[in-house]
N, C-alpha and C positions, 0 to 999 in steps of 0.2 A: 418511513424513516425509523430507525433503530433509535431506542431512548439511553440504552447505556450498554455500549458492546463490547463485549469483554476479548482479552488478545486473540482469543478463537476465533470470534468473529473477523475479526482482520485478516487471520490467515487464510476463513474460508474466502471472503472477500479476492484477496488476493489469487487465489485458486480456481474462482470464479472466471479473474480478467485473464488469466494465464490460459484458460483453457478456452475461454470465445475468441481469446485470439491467437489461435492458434500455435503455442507454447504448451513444450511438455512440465508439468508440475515436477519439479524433484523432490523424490520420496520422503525426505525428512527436513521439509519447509519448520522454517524455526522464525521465529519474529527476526532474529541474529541475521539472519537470510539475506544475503549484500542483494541489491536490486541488479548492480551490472554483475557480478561473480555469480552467485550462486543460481540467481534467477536469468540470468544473461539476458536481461533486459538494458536495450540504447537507452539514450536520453529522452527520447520521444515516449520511449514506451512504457518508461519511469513517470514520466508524465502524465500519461494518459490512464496507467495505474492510479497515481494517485489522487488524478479529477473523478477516477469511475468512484475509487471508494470515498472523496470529498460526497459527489451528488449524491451516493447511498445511503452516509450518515449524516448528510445536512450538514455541512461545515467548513471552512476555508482558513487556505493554510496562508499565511501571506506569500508572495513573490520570492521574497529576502531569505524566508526563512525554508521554502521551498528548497533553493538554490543546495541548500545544506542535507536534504535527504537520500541518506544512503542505504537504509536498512531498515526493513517491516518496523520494526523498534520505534523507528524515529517516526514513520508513520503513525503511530498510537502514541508515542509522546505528542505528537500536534494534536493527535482528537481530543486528549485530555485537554490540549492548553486552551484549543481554538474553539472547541466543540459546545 
């Protein structure tokens, strides 16, 4: 586990799950970085995004507030809040 991971580590994170599953990274991944637009990632794979980087830095997002994540951004706003 990661003790305090700064927006870098998110994007690598993020860069991580894009590329084991087979997605191509776009060149200038920004926290800004819409999950469905930029990253063209489904619902599922929004998901699955952010259980991989939930188990990696030990943390959980609630259901509710899940439902609401649109963008790397709002992924690091939950570590901070949840974390």
């Amino acid at each position: 586990m990661i003790d305090d991971p700064t927006k870098d580590e998110i994007l690598r994170l993020a860069e991580d799950y894009l590329g084991e599953n087979g997605y191509l990274t776009p060149p200038n991944i920004t926290l800004k970085s819409g999950l469905a637009e930029e990253l063209e990632l489904d619902s599922l794979d929004s998901v699955g995004l952010l259980t991989y980087i939930e188990d990696t830095l030990g943390f959980t997002v609630p259901a509710e507030e899940a439902r609401g994540i649109r963008t790397l951004q709002d992924i690091y706003n939950c570590y901070k809040e949840y974390a």
